[in-house]
C-alpha positions in Angstrom: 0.0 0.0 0.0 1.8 3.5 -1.0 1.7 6.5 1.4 -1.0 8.2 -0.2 -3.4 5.3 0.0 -2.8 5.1 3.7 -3.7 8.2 4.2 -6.9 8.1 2.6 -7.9 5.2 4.5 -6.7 7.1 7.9 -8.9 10.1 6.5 -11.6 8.1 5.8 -11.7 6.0 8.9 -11.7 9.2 10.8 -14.6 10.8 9.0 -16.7 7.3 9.6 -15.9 7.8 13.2 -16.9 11.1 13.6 -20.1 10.5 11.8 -21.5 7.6 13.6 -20.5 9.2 16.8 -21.8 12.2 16.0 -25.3 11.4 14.7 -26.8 10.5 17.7 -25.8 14.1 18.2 -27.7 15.5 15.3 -30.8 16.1 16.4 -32.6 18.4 18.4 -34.5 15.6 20.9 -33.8 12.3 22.1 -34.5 9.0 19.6 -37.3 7.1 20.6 -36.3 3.9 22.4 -38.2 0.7 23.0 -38.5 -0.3 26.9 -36.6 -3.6 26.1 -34.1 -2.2 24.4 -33.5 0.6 27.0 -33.3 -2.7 29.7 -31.2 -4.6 27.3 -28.6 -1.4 26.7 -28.4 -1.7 30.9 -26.5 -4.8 31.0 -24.6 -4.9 27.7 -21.5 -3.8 29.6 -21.8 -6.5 31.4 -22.2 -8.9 29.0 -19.5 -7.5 27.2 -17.1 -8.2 30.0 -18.2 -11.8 30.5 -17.6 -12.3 26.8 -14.0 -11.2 27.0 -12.7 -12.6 30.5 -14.8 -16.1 30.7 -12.9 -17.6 27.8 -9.3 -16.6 29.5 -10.6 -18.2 32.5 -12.0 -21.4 30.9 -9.8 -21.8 27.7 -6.5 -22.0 26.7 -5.2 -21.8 23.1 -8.6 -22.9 21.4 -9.1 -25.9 24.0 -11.5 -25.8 27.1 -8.7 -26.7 30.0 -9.6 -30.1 31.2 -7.0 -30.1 34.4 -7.4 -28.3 37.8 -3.9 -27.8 38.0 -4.2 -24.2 36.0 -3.5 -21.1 38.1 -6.3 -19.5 36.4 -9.2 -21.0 38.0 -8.5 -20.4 41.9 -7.5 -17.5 40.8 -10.9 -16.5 39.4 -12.5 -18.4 42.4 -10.9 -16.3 45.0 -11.1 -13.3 42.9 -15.2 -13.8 43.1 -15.4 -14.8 46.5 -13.9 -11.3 47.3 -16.2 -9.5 45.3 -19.3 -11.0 46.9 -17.9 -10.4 50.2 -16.5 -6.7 49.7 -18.0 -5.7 46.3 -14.4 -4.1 45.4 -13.4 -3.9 42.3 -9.9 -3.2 42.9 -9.4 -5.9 45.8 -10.7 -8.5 43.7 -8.1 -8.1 41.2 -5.3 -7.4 43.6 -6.7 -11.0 45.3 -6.8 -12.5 41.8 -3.7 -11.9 41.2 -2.6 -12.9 44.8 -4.0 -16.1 44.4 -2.4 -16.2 40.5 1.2 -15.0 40.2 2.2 -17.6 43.2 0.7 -21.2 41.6 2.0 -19.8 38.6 5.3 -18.5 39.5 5.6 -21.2 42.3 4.0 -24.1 41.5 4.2 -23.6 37.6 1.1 -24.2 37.0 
């Protein structure tokens, strides 16, 4: 790809960006939204985050683990047992990775 044809594609990926962030902006008055979709839009953070961390907890190169001897999964054990208990974000990882960095630096797991 030459220099001027990546610069056109930067161009042009930056005007996309601005306009489909900016046409929610467009108008004058909110867009009509659905009930449902107004509940669903509350927990698609959520499900966004499950999709991204529950296949590092439960997978490993393409392969569900099939051993308990992987650091991952105390680690994810202890990590939720903390949040229930304190609801803190930031103590549940530091107690994931607590639980992690010795099985898997120690134990070599």
């Amino acid at each position: 790809m030459s220099e001027w044809m990546t610069w056109i594609a930067l161009v042009g990926l930056g005007a996309i960006t601005v306009v489909t962030r900016g046409f929610f902006m467009i108008g004058s008055k909110p867009l009509p939204t659905p009930d449902w979709l107004r509940e669903l839009l509350k927990v698609a953070p959520l499900a966004a985050l499950v999709a991204v961390v529950a296949p590092e907890i439960f997978m490993t190169q393409g392969q569900v683990i099939t051993t308990w001897q992987d650091a991952r999964w105390p680690a994810a054990l202890a990590a939720t047992a903390y949040y229930f208990w304190r609801r803190d974000l930031l103590g549940t990882i530091l107690v994931g990775m607590a639980v992690m960095l010795p099985l898997k630096l120690g134990l070599g797991w």
